[in-house]
VOPAGU-2260 file (C-alpha; in pm, 1 decimal, decimal comma):
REM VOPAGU-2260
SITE   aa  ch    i         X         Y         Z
SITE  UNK   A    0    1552,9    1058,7    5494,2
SITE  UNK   A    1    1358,5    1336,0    5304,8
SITE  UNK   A    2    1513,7    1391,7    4995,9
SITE  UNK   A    3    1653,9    1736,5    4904,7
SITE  UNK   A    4    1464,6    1870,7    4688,7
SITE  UNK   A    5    1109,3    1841,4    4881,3
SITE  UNK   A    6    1275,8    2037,4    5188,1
SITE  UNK   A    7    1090,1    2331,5    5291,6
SITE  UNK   A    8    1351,1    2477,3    5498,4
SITE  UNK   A    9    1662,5    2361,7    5717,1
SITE  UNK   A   10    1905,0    2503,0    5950,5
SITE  UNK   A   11    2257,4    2570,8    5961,2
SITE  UNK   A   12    2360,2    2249,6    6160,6
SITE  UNK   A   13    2795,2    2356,1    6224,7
SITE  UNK   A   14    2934,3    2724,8    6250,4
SITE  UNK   A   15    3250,7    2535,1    6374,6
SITE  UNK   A   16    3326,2    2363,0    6065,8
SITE  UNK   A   17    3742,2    2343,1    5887,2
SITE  UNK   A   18    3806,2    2439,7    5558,8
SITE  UNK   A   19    3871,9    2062,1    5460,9
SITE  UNK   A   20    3521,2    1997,3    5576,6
SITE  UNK   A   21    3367,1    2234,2    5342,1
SITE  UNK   A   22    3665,8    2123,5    5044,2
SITE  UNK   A   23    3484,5    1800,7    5118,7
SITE  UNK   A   24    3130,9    1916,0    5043,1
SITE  UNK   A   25    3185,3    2107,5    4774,2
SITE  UNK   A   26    3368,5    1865,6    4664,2
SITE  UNK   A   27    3088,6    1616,3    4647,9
SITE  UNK   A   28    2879,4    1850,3    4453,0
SITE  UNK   A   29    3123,4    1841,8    4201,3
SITE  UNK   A   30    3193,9    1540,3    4167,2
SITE  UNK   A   31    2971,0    1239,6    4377,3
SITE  UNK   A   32    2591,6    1391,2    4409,3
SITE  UNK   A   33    2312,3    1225,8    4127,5
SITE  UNK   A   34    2273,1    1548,7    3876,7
SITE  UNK   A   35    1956,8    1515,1    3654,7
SITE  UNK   A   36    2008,3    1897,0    3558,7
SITE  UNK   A   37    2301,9    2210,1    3587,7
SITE  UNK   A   38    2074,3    2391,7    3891,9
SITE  UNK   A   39    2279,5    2323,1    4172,8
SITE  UNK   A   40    2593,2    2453,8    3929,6
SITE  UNK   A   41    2361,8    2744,9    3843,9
SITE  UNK   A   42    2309,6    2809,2    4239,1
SITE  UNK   A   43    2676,7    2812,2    4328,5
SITE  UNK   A   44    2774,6    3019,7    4004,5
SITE  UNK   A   45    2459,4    3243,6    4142,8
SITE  UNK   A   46    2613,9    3260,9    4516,6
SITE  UNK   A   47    2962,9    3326,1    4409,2
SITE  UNK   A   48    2866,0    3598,2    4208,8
SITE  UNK   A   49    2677,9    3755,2    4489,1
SITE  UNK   A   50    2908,5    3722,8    4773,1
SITE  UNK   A   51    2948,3    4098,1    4760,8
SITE  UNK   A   52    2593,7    4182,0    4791,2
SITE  UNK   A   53    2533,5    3972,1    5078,2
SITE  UNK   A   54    2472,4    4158,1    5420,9
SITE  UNK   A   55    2583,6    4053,4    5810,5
SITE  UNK   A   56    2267,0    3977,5    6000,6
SITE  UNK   A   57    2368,7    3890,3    6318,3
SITE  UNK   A   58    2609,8    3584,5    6278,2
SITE  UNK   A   59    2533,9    3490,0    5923,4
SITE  UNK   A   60    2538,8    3644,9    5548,9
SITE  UNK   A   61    2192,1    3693,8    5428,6
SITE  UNK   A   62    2095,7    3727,3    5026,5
SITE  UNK   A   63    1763,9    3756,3    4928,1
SITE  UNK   A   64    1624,3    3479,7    4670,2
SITE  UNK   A   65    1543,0    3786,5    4436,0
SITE  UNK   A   66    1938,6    3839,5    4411,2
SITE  UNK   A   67    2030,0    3519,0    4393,0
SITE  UNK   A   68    1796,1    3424,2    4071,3
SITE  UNK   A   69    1820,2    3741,9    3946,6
SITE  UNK   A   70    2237,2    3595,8    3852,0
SITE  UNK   A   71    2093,9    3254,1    3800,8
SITE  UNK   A   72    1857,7    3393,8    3559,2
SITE  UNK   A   73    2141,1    3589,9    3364,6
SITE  UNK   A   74    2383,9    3307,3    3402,2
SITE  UNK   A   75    2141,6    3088,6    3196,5
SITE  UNK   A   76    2029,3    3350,0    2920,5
SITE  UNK   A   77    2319,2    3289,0    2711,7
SITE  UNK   A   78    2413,5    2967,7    2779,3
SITE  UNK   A   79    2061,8    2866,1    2680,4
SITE  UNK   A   80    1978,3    3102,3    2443,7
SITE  UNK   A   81    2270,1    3240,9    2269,3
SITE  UNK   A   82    2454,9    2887,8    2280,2
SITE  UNK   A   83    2191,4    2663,2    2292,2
SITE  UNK   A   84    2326,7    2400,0    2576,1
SITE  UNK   A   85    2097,4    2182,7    2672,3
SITE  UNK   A   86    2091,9    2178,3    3077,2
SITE  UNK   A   87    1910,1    1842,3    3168,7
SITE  UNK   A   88    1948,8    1504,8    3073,0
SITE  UNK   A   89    1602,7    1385,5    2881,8
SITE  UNK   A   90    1360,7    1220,6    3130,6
SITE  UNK   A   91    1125,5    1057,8    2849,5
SITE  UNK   A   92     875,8    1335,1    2883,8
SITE  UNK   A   93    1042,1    1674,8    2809,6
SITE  UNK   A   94    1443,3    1731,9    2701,4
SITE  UNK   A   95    1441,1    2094,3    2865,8
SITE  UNK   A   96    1451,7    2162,8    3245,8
SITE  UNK   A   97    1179,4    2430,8    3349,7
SITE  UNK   A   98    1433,0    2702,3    3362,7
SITE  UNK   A   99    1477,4    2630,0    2970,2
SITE  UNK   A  100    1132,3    2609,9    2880,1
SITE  UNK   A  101    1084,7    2976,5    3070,4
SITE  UNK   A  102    1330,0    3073,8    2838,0
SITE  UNK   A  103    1210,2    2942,8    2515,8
SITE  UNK   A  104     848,3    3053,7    2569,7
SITE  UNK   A  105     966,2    3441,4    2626,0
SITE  UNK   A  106    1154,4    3433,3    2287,0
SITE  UNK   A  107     835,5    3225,4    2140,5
SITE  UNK   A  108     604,5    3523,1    2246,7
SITE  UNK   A  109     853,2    3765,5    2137,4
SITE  UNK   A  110    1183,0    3635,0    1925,9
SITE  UNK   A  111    1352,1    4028,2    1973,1
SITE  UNK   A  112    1431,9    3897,1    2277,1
SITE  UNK   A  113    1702,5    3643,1    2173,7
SITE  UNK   A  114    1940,5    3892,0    2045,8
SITE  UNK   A  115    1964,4    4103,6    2325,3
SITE  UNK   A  116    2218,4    4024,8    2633,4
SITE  UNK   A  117    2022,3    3926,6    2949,0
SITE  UNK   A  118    2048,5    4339,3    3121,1
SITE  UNK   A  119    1901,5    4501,3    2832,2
SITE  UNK   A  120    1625,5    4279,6    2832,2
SITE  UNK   A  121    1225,8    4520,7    2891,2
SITE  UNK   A  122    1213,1    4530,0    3269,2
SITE  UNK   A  123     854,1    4368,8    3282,5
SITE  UNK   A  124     975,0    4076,5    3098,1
SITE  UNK   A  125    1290,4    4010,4    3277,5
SITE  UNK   A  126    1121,2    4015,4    3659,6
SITE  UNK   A  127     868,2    3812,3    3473,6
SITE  UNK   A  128    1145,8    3527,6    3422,2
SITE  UNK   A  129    1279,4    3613,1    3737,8
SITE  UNK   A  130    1037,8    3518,5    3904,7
SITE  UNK   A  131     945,4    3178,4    3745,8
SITE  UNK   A  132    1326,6    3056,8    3785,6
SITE  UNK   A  133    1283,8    3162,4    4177,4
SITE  UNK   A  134    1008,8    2984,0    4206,7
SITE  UNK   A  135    1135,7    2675,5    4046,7
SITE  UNK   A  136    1415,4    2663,8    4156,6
SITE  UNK   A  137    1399,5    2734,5    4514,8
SITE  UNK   A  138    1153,7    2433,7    4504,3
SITE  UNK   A  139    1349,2    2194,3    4321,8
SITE  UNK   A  140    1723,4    2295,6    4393,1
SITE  UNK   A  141    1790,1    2496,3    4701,6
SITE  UNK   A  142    1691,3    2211,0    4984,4
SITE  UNK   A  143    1889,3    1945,4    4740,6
SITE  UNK   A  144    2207,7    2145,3    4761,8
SITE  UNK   A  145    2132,6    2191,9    5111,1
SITE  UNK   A  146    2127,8    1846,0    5142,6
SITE  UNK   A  147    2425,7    1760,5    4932,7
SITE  UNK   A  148    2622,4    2008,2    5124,5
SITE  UNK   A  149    2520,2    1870,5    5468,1
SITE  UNK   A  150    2356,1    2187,5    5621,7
SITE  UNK   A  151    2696,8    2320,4    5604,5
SITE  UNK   A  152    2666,4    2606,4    5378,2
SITE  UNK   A  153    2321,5    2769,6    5440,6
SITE  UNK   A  154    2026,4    2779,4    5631,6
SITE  UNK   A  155    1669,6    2831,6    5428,3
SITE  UNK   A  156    1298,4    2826,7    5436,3
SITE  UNK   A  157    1143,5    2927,2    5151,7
SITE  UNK   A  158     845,7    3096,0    5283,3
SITE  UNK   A  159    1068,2    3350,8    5375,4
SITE  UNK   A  160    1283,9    3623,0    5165,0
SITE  UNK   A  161    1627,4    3392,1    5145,4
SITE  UNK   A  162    1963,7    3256,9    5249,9
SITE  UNK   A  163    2135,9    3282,5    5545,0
SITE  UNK   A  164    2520,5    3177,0    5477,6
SITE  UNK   A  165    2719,8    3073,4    5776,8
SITE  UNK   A  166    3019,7    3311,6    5841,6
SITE  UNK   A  167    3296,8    3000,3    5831,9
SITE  UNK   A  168    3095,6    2931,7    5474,0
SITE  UNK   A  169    3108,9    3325,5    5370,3
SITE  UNK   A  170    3502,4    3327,1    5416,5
SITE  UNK   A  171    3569,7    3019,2    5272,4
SITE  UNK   A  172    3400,0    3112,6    4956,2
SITE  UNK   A  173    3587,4    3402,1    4987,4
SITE  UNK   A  174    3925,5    3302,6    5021,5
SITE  UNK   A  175    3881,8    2995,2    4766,5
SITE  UNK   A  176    3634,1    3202,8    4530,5
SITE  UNK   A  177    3863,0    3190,9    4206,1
SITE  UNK   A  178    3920,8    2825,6    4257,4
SITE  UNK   A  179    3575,7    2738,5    4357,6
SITE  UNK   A  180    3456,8    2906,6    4025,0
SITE  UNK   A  181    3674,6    2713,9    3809,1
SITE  UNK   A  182    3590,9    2365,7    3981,3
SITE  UNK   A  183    3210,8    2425,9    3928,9
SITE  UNK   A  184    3305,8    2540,4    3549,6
SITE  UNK   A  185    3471,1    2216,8    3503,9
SITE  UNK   A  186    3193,3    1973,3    3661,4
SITE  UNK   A  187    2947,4    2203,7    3472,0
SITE  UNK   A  188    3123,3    2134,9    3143,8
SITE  UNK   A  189    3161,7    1760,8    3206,7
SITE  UNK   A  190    2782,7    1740,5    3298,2
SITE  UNK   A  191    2682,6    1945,7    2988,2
SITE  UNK   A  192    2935,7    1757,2    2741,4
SITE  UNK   A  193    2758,8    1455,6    2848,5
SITE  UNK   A  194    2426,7    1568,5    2723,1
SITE  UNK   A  195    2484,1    1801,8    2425,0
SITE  UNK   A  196    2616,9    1751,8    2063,0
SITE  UNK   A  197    2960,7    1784,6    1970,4
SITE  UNK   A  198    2896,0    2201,6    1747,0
SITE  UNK   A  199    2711,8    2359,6    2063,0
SITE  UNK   A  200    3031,4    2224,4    2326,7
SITE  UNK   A  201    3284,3    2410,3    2094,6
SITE  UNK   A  202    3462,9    2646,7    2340,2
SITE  UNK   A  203    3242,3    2518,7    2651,5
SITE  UNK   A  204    3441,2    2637,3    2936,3
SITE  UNK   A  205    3459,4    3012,0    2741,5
SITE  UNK   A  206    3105,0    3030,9    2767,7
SITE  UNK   A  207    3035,9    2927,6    3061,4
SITE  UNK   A  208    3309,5    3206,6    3205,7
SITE  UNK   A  209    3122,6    3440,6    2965,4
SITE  UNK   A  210    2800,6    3350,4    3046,2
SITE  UNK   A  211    2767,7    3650,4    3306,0
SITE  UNK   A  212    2895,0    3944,9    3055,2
SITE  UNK   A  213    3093,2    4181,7    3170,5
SITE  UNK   A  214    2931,0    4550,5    3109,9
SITE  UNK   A  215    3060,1    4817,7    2830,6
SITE  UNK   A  216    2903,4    5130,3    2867,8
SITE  UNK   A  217    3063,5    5256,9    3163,0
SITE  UNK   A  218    3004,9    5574,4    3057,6
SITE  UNK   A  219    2727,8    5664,7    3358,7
SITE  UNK   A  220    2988,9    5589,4    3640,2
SITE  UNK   A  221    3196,2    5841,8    3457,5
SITE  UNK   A  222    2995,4    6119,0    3479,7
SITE  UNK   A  223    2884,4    6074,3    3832,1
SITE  UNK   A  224    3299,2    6036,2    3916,7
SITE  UNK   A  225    3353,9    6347,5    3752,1
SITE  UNK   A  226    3054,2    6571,6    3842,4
SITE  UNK   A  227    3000,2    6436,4    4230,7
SITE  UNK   A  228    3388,5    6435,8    4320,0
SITE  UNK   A  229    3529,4    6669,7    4069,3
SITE  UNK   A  230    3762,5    6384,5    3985,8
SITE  UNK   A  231    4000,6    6521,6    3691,3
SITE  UNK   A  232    4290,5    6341,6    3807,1
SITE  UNK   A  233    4392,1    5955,5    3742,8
SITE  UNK   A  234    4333,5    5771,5    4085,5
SITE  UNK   A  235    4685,7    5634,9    4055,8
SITE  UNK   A  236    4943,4    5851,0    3932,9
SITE  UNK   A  237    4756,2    6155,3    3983,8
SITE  UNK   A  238    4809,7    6294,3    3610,7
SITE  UNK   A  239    4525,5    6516,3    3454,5
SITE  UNK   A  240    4273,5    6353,4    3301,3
SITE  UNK   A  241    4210,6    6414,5    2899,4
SITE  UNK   A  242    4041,5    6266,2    2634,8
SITE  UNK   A  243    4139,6    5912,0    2702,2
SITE  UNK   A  244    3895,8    5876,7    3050,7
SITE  UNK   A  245    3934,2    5449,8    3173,3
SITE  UNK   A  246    3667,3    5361,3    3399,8
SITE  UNK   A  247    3847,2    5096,7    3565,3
SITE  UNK   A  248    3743,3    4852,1    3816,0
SITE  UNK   A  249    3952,7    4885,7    4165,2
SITE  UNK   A  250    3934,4    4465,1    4222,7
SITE  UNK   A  251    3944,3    4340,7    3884,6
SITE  UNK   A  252    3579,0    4280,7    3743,0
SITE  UNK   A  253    3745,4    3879,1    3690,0
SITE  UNK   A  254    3722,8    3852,3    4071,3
SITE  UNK   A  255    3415,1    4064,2    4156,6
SITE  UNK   A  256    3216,2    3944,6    3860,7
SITE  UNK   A  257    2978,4    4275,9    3918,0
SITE  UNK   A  258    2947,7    4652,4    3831,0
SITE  UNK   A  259    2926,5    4883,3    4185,3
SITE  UNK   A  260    3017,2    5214,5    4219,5
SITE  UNK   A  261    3192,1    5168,2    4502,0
SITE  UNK   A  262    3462,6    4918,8    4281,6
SITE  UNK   A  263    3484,2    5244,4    4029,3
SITE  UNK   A  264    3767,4    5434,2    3962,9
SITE  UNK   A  265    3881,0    5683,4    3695,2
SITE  UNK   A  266    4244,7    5634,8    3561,5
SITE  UNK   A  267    4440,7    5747,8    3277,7
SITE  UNK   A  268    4514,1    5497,0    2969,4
SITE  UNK   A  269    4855,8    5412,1    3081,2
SITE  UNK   A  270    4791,4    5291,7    3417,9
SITE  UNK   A  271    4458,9    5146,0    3341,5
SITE  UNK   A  272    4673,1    4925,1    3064,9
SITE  UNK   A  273    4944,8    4860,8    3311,1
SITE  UNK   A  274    4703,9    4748,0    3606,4
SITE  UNK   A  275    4494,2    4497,5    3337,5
SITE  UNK   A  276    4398,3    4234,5    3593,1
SITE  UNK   A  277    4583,3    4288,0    3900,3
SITE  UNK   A  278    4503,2    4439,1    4218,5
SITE  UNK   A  279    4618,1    4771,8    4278,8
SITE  UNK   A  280    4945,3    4869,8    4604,0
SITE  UNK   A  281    4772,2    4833,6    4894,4
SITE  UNK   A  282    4870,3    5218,1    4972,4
SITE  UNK   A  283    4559,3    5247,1    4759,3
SITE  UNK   A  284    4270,4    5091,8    4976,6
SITE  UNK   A  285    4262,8    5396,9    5247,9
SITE  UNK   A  286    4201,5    5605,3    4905,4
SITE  UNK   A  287    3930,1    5415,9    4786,9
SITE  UNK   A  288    3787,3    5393,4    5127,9
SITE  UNK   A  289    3760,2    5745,6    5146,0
SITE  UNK   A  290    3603,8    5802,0    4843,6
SITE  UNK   A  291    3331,9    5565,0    4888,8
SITE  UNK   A  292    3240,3    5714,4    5262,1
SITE  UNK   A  293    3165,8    6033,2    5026,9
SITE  UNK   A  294    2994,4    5841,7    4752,1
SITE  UNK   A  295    2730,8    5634,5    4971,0
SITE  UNK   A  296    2596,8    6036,4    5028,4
SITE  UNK   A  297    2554,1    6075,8    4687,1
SITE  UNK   A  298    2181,7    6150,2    4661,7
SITE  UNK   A  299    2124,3    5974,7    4292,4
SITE  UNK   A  300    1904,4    5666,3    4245,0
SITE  UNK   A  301    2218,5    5434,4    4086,2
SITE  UNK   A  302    2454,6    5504,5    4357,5
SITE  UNK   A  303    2231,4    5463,7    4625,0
SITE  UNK   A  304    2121,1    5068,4    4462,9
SITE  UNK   A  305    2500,3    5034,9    4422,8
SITE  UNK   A  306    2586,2    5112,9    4803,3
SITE  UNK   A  307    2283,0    4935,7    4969,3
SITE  UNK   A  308    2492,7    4639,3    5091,9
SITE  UNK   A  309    2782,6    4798,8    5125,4
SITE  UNK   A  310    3003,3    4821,8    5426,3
SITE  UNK   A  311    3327,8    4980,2    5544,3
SITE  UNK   A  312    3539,8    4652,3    5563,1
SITE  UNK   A  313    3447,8    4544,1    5175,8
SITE  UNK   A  314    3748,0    4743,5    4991,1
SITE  UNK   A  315    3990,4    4591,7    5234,7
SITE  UNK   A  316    3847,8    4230,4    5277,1
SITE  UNK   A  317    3793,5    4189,4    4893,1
SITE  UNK   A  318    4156,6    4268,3    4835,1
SITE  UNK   A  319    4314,8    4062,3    5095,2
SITE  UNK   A  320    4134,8    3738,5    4927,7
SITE  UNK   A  321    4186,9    3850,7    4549,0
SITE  UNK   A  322    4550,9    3848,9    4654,6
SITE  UNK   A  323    4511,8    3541,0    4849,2
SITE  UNK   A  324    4349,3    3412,0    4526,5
SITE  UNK   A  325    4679,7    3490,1    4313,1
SITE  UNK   A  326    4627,9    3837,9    4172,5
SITE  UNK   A  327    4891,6    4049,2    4209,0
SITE  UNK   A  328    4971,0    4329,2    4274,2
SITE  UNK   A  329    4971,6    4707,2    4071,7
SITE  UNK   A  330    5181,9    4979,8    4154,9
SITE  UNK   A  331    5276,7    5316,5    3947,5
SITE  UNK   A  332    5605,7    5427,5    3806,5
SITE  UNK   A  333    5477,6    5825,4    3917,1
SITE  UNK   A  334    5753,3    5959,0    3715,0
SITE  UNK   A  335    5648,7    5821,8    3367,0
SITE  UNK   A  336    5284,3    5883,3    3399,8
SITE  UNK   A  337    5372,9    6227,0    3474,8
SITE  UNK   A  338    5578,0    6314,6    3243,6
SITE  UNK   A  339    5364,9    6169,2    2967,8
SITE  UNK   A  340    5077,2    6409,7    3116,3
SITE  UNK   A  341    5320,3    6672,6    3058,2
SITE  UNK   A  342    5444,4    6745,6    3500,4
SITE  UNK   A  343    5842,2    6737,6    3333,7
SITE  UNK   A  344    5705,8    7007,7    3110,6
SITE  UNK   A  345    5517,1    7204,3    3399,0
SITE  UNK   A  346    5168,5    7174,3    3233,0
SITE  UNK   A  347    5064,6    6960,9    3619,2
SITE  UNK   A  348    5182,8    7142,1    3938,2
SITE  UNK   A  349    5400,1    6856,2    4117,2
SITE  UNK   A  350    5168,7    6953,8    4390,3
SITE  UNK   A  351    4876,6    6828,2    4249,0
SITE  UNK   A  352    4987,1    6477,6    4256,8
SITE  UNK   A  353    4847,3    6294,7    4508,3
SITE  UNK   A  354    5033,9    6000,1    4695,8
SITE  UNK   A  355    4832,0    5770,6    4842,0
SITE  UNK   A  356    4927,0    5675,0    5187,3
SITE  UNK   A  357    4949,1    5368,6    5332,8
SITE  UNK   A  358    4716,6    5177,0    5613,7
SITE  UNK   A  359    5053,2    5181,1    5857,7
SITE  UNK   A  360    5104,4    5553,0    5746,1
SITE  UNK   A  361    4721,5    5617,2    5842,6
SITE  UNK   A  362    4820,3    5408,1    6149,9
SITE  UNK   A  363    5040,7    5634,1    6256,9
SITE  UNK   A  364    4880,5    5960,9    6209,4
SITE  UNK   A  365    4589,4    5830,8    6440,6
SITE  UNK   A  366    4778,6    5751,2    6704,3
């Protein structure tokens, strides 16, 4: 048999294939396949993080390799670079995979670099070390996880633009995304804790769920919120917006692990607080839904990247598996928000609050 690695392309061999079956091949990356580096932990950590920028073409989930190593690529920086893990084991020759050595001869030409996170990097260098992890990478680890995974998960050929991920795969990664993260973050941590010295494995598994950081300025999505939709309100209780503007993320950003528009919502300080990392009342999605068919018209450069792979069914099939995942749920106490924005005191027309209605509500009204 071929081994993985030197695979030039392969095809999805089951569509008709149990959740146990893949819990079994995922499994096996985990735990039983011959690791000599983290890259096929880097890959999954790279697809899991993309799941929501992956596109139906005809019976599969497509993702472009640009995508995918684009997230591998930012995965690495600080684990690498900020934390200095070592991610191979020493071969005799060289103690740094390829995807390490990319990284140390950037900040060797230009040691700036090393402070900055991953996003803020100059654009010309970062596609630069893009494209050197795609291209090792999908040599040396896409047909080995193929492999491992038994043509189960994917189908490839990397001559072409990407991966095609079977639909039984798409909603099985999913439905078991939260767990499937923190079962590569363990076998991750095991591999690396094997290989490193005791100062850099301090807090491991914190870096590793830090390695992809989560974005602070917010303060574009605001803007557009405010000046495309007029929004002055909080999305949830409906009280007038002040000085205290949240940004918040509609599916928590734990679960989506990405900045969209479409996953943006302005709320006051109280119910952004309250929410923290739960999902809001599903009387919400039909909101949201709205919303977004109004936003993907937006003609600005950022919302129209943002939208490109999105669809109509994403608000409601990303919060059916976050709450299958164990989030739960948000709902507002109207009456306090309101009468800390001052409705008790008649500074907000009652009128002006908006209740969401629900899907069955909708339901109804349509006949």
């Amino acid at each position: 048999m071929t081994a993985g690695w030197k695979l030039k392309s392969g095809e999805i061999l089951s569509r008709q294939v149990s959740n146990d079956k893949l819990w079994s091949v995922f499994n096996y990356v985990f735990s039983g396949s011959k690791k000599r580096n983290t890259y096929k932990f880097g890959l999954i950590k790279a697809l899991l993080d993309n799941l929501f920028n992956m596109t139906l073409q005809g019976e599969d989930y497509f993702i472009s390799y640009q995508m995918i190593f684009e997230k591998f690529a930012q995965n690495y920086w600080n684990l690498v670079v900020k934390y200095h893990l070592k991610q191979m084991r020493s071969d005799g020759r060289s103690e740094y995979s390829k995807v390490e050595s990319i990284f140390r001869n950037m900040v060797k030409a230009n040691p700036i670099i090393a402070t900055l996170e991953f996003d803020v990097i100059g654009e010309t260098e970062r596609n630069r070390m893009v494209q050197e992890i795609s291209k090792e990478c999908r040599k040396n680890v896409v047909g080995a996880l193929y492999q491992d995974t038994e043509g189960l998960l994917y189908s490839f050929d990397l001559k072409k633009g990407g991966l095609y991920i079977s639909s039984a795969a798409y909603e099985f990664m999913l439905k078991y995304k939260e767990q499937l993260e923190k079962l590569n973050y363990y076998s991750w941590a095991k591999f690396l804790e094997q290989i490193n010295d005791g100062n850099v494995l301090i807090g491991l598994l914190d870096k590793l769920e830090l390695s992809t950081p989560q974005r602070t300025n917010l303060s574009v999505y605001r803007e557009i919120l405010k000046k495309e939709f007029e929004e002055n309100t909080c999305f949830y209780c409906g009280s007038k917006l002040t000085k205290a503007i949240h940004v918040d993320h509609f599916i928590p950003w734990s679960y989506v692990k990405d900045d969209k528009m479409w996953n943006f919502v302005l709320s006051c300080s109280r119910c952004n607080e309250k929410k923290n990392n739960k999902i809001p009342a599903e009387k919400f999605l039909l909101k949201i839904e709205k919303r977004n068919k109004k936003a993907a018209q937006i003609h600005d450069d950022l919302v129209y990247e943002d939208f490109k792979e999105y669809d109509d069914s994403r608000m409601k099939r990303l919060w059916k598996y976050a709450q299958l995942s164990g989030m739960k749920q948000f709902d507002i106490c109207v009456d306090q928000c309101n009468e800390k924005a001052g409705v008790s005191h008649g500074k907000i027309p009652q009128s002006k609050i908006e209740t969401p209605i629900s899907y069955e509500d909708f339901s109804r009204k349509d006949g």
